[in-house]
C-alpha positions as CSV (number, residue, x, y, z in Angstrom):
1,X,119.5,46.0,138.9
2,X,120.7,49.4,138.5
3,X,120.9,51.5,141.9
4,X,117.9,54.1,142.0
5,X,118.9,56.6,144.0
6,X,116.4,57.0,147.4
7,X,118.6,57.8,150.2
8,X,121.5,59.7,151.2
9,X,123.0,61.3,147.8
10,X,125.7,62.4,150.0
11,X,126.9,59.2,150.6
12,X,130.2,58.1,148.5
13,X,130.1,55.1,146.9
14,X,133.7,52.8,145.5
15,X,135.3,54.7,142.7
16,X,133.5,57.6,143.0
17,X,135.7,61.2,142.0
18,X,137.0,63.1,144.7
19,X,134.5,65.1,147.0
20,X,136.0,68.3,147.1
21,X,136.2,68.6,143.3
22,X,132.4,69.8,141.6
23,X,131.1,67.4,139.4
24,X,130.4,67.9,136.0
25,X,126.8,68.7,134.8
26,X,125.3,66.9,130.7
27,X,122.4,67.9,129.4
28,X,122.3,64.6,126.7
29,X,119.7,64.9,124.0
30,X,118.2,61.2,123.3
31,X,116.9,62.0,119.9
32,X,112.9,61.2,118.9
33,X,112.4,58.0,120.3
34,X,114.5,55.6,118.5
35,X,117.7,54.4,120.3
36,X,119.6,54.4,117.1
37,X,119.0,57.8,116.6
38,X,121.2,58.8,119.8
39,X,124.2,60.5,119.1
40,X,127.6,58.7,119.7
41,X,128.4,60.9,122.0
42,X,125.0,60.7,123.9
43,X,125.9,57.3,124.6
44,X,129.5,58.4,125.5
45,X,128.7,60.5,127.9
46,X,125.9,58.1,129.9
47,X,127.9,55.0,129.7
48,X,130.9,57.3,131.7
49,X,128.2,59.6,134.2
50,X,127.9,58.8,137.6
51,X,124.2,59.6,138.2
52,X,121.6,59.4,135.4
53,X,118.6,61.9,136.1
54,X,115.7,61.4,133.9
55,X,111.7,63.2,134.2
56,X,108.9,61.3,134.7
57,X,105.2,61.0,136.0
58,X,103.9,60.1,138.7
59,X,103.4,56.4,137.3
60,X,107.7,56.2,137.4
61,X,107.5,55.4,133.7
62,X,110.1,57.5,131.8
63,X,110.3,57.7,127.7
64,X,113.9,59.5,128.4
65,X,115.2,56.1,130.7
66,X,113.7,53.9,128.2
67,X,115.5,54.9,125.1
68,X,118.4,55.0,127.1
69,X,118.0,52.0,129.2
70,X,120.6,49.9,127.0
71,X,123.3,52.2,127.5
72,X,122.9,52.1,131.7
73,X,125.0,50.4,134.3
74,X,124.5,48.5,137.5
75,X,126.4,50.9,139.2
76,X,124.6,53.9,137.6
77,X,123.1,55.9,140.4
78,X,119.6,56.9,139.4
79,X,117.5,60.4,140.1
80,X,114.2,59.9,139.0
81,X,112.7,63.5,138.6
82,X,108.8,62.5,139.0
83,X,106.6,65.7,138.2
84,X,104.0,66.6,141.1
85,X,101.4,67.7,138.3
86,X,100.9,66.7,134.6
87,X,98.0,68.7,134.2
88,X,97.0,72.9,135.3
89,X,94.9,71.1,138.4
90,X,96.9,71.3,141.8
91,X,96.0,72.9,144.8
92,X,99.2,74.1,145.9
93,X,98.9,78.4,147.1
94,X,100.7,79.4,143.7
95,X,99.1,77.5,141.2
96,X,100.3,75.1,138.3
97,X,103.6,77.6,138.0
98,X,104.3,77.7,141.7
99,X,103.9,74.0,141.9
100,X,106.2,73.4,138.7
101,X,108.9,76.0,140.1
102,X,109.2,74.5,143.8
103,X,109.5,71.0,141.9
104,X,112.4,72.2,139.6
105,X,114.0,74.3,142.2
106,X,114.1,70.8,144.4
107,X,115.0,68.7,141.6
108,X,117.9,71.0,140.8
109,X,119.1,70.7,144.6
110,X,118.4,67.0,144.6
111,X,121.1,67.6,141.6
112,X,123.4,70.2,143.4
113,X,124.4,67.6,146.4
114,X,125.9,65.0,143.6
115,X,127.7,67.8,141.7
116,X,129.2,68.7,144.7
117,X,130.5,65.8,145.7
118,X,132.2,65.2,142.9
119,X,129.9,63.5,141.0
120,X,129.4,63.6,137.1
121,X,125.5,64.5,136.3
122,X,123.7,63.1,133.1
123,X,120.0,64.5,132.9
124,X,118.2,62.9,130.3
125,X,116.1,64.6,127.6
126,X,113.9,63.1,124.7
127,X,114.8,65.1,121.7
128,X,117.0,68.3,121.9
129,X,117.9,69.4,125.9
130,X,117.1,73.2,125.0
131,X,113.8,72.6,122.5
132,X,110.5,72.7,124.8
133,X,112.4,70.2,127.0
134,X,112.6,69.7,130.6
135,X,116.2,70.0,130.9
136,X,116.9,73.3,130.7
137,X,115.1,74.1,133.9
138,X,118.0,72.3,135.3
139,X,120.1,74.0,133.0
140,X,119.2,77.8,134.4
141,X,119.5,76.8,137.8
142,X,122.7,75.2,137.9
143,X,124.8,75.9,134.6
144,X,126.5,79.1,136.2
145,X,127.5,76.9,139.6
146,X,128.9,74.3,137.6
147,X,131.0,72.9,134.7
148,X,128.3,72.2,131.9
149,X,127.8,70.4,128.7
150,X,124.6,69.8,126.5
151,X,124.7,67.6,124.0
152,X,122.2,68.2,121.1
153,X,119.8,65.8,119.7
154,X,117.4,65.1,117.1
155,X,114.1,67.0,117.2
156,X,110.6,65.8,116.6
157,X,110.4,68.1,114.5
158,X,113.1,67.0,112.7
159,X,112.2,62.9,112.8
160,X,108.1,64.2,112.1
161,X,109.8,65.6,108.6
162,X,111.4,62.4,108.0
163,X,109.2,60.3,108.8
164,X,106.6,61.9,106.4
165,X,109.3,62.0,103.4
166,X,108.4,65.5,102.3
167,X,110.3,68.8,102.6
168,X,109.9,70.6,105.6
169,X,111.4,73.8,104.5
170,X,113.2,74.8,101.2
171,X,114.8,78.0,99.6
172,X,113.6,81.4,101.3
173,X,110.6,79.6,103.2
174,X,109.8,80.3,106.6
175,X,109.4,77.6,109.1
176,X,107.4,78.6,112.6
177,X,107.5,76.2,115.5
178,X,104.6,76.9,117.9
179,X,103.2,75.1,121.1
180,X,99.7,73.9,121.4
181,X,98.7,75.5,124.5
182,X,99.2,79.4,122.5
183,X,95.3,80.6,122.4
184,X,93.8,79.4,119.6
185,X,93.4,82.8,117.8
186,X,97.1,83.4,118.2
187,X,97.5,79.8,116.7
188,X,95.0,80.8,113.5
189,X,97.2,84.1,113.0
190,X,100.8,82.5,113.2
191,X,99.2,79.1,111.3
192,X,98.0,81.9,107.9
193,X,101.2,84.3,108.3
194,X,103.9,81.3,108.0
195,X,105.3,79.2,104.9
196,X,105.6,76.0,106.9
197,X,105.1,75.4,110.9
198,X,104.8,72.2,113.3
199,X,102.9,72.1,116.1
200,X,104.0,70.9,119.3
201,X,102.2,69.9,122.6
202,X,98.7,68.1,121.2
203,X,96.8,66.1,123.2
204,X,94.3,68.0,124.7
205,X,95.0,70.7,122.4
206,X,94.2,69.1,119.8
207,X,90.8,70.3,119.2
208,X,91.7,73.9,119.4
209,X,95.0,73.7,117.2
210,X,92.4,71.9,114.6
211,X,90.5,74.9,114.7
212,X,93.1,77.2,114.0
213,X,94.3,75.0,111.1
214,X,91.0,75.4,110.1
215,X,90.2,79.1,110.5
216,X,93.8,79.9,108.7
217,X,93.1,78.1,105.7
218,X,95.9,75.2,105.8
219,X,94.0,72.2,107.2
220,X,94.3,70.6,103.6
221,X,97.6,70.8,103.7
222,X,98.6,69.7,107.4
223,X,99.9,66.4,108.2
224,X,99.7,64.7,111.8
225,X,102.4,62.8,112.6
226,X,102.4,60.7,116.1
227,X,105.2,59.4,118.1
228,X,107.7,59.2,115.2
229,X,110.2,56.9,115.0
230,X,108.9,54.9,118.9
231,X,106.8,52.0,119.0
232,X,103.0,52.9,117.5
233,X,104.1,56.0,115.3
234,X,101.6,56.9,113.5
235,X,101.0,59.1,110.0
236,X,98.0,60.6,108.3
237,X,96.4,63.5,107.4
238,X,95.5,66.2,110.3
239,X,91.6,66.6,109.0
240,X,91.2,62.8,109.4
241,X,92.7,62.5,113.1
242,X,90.5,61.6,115.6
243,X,91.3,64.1,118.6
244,X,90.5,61.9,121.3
245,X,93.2,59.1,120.0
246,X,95.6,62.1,120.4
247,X,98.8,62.0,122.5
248,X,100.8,64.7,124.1
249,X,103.9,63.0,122.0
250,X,102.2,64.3,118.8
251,X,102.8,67.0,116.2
252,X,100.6,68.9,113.1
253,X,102.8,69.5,110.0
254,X,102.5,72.1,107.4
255,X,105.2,70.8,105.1
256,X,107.0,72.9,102.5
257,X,104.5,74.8,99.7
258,X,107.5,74.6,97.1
259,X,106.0,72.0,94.7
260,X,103.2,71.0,96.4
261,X,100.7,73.7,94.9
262,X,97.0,71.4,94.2
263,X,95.8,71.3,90.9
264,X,92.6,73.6,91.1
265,X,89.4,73.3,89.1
266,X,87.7,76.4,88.0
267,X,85.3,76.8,91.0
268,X,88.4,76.8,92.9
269,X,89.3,80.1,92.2
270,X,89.2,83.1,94.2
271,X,90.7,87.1,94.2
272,X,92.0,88.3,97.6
273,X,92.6,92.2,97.6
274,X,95.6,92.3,99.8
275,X,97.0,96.0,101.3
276,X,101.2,95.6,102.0
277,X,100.7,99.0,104.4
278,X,103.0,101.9,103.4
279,X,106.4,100.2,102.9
280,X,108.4,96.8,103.6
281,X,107.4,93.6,105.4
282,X,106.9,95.0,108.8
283,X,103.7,96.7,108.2
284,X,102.2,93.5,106.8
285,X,99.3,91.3,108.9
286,X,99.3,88.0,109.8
287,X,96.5,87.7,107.5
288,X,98.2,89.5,104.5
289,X,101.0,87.6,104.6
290,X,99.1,84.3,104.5
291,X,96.6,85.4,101.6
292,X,100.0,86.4,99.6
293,X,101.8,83.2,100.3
294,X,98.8,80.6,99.1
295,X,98.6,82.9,96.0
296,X,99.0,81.1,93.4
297,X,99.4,84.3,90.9
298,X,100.3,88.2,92.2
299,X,98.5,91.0,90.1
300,X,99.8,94.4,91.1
301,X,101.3,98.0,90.6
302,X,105.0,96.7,89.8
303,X,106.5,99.0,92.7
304,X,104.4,97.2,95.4
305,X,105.0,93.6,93.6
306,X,108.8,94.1,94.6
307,X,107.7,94.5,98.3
308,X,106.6,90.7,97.8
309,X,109.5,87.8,98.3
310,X,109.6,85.7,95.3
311,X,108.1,82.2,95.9
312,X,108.7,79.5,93.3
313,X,105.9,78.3,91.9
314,X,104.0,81.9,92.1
315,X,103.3,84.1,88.7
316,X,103.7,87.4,89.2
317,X,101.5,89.9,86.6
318,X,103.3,93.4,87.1
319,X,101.9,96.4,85.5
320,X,101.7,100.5,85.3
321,X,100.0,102.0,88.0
322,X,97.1,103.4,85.5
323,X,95.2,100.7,84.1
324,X,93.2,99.1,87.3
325,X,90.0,98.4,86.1
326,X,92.4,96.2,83.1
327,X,94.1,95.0,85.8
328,X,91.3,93.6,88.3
329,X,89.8,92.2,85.0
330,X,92.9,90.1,84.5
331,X,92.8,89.2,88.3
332,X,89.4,88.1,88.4
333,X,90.1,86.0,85.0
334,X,92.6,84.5,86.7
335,X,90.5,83.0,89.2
336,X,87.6,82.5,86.9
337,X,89.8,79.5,85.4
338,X,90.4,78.2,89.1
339,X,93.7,80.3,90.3
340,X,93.9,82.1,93.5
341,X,95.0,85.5,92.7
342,X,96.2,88.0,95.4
343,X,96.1,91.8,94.0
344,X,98.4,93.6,95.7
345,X,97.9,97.4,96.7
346,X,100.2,99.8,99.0
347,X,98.5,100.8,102.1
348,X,94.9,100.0,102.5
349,X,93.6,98.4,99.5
350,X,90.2,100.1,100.8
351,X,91.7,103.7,100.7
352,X,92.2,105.2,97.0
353,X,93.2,101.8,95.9
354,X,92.8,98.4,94.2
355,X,89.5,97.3,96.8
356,X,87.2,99.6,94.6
357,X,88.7,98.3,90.9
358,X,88.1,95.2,92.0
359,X,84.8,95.1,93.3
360,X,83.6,97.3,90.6
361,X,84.6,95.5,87.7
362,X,83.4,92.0,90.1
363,X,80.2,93.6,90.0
364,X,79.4,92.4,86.3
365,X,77.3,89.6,85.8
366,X,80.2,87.0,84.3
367,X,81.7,87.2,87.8
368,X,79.1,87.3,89.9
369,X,80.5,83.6,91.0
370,X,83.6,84.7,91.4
371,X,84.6,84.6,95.8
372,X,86.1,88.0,96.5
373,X,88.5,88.9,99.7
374,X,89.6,92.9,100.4
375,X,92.1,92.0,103.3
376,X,92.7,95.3,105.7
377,X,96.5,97.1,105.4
378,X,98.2,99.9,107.2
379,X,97.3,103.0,105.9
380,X,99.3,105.9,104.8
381,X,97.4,108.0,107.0
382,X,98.1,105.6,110.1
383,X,101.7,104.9,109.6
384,X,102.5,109.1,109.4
385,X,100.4,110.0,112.3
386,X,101.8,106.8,114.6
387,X,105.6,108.7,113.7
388,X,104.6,112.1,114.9
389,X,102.4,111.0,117.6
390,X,98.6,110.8,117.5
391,X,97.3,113.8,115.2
392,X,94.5,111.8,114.1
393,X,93.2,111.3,118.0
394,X,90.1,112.9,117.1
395,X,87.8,113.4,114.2
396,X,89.1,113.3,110.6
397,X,88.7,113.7,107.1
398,X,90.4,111.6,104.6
399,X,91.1,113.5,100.9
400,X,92.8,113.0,97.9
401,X,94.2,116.1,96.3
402,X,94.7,114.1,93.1
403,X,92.3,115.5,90.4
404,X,92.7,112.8,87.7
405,X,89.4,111.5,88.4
406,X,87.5,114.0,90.2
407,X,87.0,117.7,89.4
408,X,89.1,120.2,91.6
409,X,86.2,122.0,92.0
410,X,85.0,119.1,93.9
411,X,87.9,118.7,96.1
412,X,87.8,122.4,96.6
413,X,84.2,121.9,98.1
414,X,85.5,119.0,100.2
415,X,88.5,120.5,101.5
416,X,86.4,123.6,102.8
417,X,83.4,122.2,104.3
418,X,86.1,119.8,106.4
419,X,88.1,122.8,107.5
420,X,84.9,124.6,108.3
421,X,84.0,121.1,110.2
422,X,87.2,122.1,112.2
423,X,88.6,118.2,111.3
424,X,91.7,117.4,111.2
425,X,92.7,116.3,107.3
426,X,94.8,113.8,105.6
427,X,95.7,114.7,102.3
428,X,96.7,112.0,99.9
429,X,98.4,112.2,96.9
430,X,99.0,115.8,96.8
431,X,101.7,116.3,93.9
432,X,103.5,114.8,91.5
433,X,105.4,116.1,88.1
434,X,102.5,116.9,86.5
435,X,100.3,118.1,89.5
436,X,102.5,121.2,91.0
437,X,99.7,123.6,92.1
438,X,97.0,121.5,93.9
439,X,99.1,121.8,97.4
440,X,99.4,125.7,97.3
441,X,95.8,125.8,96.5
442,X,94.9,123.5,98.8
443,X,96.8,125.4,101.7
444,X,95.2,128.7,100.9
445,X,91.8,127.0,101.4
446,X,92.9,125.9,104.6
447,X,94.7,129.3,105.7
448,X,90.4,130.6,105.6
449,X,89.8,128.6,108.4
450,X,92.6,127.5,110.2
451,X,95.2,129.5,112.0
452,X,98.6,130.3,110.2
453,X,100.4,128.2,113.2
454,X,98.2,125.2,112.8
455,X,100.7,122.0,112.3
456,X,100.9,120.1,109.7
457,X,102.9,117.1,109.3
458,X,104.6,115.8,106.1
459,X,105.3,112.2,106.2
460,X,107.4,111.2,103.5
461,X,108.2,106.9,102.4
462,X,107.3,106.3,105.7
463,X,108.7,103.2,106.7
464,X,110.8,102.7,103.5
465,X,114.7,103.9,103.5
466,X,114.0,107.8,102.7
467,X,111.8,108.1,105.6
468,X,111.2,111.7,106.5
469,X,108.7,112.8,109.4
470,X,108.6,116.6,109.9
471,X,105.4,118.7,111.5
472,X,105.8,122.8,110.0
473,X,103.0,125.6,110.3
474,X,100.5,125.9,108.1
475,X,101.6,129.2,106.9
476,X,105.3,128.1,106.1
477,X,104.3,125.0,104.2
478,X,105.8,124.6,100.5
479,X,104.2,122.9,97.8
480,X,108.0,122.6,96.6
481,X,108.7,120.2,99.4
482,X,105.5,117.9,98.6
483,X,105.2,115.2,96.1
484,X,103.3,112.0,95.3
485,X,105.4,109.9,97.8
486,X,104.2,112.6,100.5
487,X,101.0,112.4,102.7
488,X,100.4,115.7,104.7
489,X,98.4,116.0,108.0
490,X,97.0,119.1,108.6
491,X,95.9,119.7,112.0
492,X,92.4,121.7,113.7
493,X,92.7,124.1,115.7
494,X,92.5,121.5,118.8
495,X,95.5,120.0,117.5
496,X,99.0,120.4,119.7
497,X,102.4,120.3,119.0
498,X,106.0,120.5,121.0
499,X,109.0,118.5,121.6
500,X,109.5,116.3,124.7
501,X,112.8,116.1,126.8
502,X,115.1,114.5,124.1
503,X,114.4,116.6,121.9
504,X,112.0,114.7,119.8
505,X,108.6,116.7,118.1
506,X,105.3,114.9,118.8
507,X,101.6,116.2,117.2
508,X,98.2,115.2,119.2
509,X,95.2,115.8,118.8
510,X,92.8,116.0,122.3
511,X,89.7,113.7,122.5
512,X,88.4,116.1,124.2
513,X,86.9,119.1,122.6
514,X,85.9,122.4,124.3
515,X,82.3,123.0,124.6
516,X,80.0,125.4,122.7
């Protein structure tokens, strides 16, 4: 019979270290379930501990004691750490946390009173101690008192891999451990942004983390895998799980997509118009990243193609920037014949870009059948104004400067009925080698209705590495200082501008206006 400890933990017991020496504090990873899987010096460390300390509910059972139950003594003493609550209903003053923190901070004492007498300390911990485990609340409460070890152990995460045979990540993949209990919609964003991801804590999450599988677009692909490597493990696909045979000792898998792209049939197809925002991989959505992930070919502007990370198994269709209607053709070709095409645009795919090719050319009758996605991006326009402040905090115009398909005179039109509007503008593409004079035009327009001190930002590769984010007057701006990599904000006559106490220069525009 091994000696559960119920008493006195003061008391000393034959052979025990000397009192007025601390104790030494293990957190000891058990591995997944299977004894075998315990590291050798898991088992070194609870065959030579003085007190074993393991978590369980309030039915005494422990998983933690069980797969180590071969490697304790008689003479072990025993701290059983038996949780007040398994579930959010208590009715204790603080809630499910303030019932949780008065158990852990009691636990740790129950803890403190061996390791000060001398006593060596092995709490217990199915898996790793420090992944979503129990242990560490120990850990943070008594670590910096005394000395501490943890010893590491194999993850569920890492036996669920195992277990299924397949690759859980490879090459530049992204693999994204997430908890159950997140909100579901948080679960649908992380579930369509990642490459791969497990998901811990099921049981009555189940339901909801189905859903998001569902909603992201990966249920297909996810596996469920339930107590691997214990007694009753069990394998299958995540669509055909029956949520109310779910345990909490359960995970979802989305393996690795590296060779494991489906064979598609031509009604499998689809095109999803994808915006990257103005630069690199920060400005990207959940959502974006996702639809440019499960592509199975990338059709795009070659300078926006290199913002995308190179995924084996993806073809990637790079042309110039002047042949979109060609190139939505090719896209929605692509998907006639069963491919899922993602055609990539800078910024918005909506604002003066690819959205409109698209559609246009998906209008025709021979791809009518063809399912068509524009996902939103960060526009130009948004990422300059969030670096000067908030110019665009009230009414705008948007306007391209570009005449290449559109008359000036049109623009000309445009440009003066939004001054005369008093709105504040954003001017795209408003130079380039060939197109010099459009911006000095464009500013005398403006100097007939707006004051000579009006700001007007210049946001230049915003976000990329030659970021530059200046505000000058109206009257002082320089067409030579403009080109096609440049979006300009030109403020109304609401529109404020001044540098705070650092130094730095912010633009805003009032939601207020003045009355007539």
């Amino acid at each position: 019979m091994s000696e559960q400890q119920t008493g006195r933990p003061d008391e000393q017991r034959a052979g025990q270290p000397d009192e007025r020496r601390a104790g030494r504090l293990y957190g000891v990873g058990l591995g997944p379930g299977d004894p075998a899987l315990m590291t050798l010096r898991a088992a070194e460390v609870i065959a030579e501990a003085d007190v074993v300390a393991y978590h369980s509910a309030r039915h005494g059972r422990s998983i933690a004691r069980s797969i180590a139950a071969e490697h304790l003594r008689a003479d072990h003493i025993e701290e059983a750490l038996v949780y007040p609550v398994t579930t959010e209903t208590t009715d204790h003053p603080g809630g499910y946390r303030g019932a949780m923190e008065d158990f852990y901070t009691e636990a740790a004492a129950r803890l403190a009173v061996h390791l000060d007498a001398g006593r060596t300390v092995a709490v217990l911990a199915e898996g790793d101690p420090m992944f979503y485990g129990s242990y560490m609340h120990m850990h943070k409460r008594l670590a910096d008192r005394y000395p501490t070890e943890v010893i590491p152990g194999v993850t569920s995460v890492s036996a669920a891999a195992a277990r299924l045979g397949t690759p859980l990540a490879e090459g530049e993949e992204v693999l994204t451990i997430l908890p159950g209990t997140l909100p579901e919609e948080e679960l649908t964003a992380r579930l369509a942004a990642t490459d791969a991801a497990v998901v811990m804590k099921l049981g009555r999450t189940f339901p909801a983390v189905r859903r998001a599988f569902e909603a992201s677009g990966r249920l297909p692909e996810a596996r469920y895998v339930e107590r691997a490597t214990m007694a009753g493990e069990r394998l299958g696909d995540l669509a055909d799980t029956d949520a109310a045979s779910v345990p909490y000792f359960a995970v979802a898998v989305l393996p690795s997509r590296i060779d494991a792209r489906p064979e598609r049939a031509p009604g499998d197809g689809e095109v999803a118009v994808v915006g990257t925002g103005p630069a690199g991989p920060l400005w990207l959505t959940p959502e974006t990243r996702g639809a440019l992930a499960a592509a199975d070919d990338l059709v795009g502007y070659t300078t926006y193609l290199d913002r995308v990370p190179v995924r084996p198994g993806q073809v990637r269709h790079g042309s110039d920037n002047k042949v979109e209607s060609e190139r939505a053709e090719f896209a929605l070709d692509l998907a006639r014949r069963g491919r899922r095409v993602a055609v990539v645009s800078g910024g918005d795919p909506g604002v003066f870009a690819m959205a409109t090719a698209v559609l246009e050319v998906a209008s025709q009758e021979e791809y009518a059948d063809v399912p068509v996605r524009v996902l939103p991006g960060v526009t130009a326009a948004n990422a300059a104004a969030a670096r000067a402040g908030a110019p665009l905090g009230h009414d705008y115009a948007t306007v391209s400067l570009s005449d290449r398909l559109k008359p000036w005179e049109v623009i000309a039109r445009r440009l003066s009925a939004a001054a005369s509007a008093d709105l504040v503008l954003a001017l795209y593409n408003p130079g380039s080698r060939s197109r010099t004079w459009q911006v000095g035009k464009a500013r005398d327009l403006l100097l007939e209705h707006r004051s000579p001190d009006t700001p007007v930002v210049l946001g230049r590769d915003v976000g990329g590495p030659a970021e530059s984010v200046r505000t000058v007057r109206l009257g002082d701006l320089d067409p030579d200082e403009v080109d096609m990599r440049t979006l300009l904000i030109v403020g109304s006559s609401q529109t404020r501008w001044g540098r705070r106490g650092d130094g730095t220069q912010i633009v805003w525009t009032p939601r207020r206006y003045p009355e007539g």
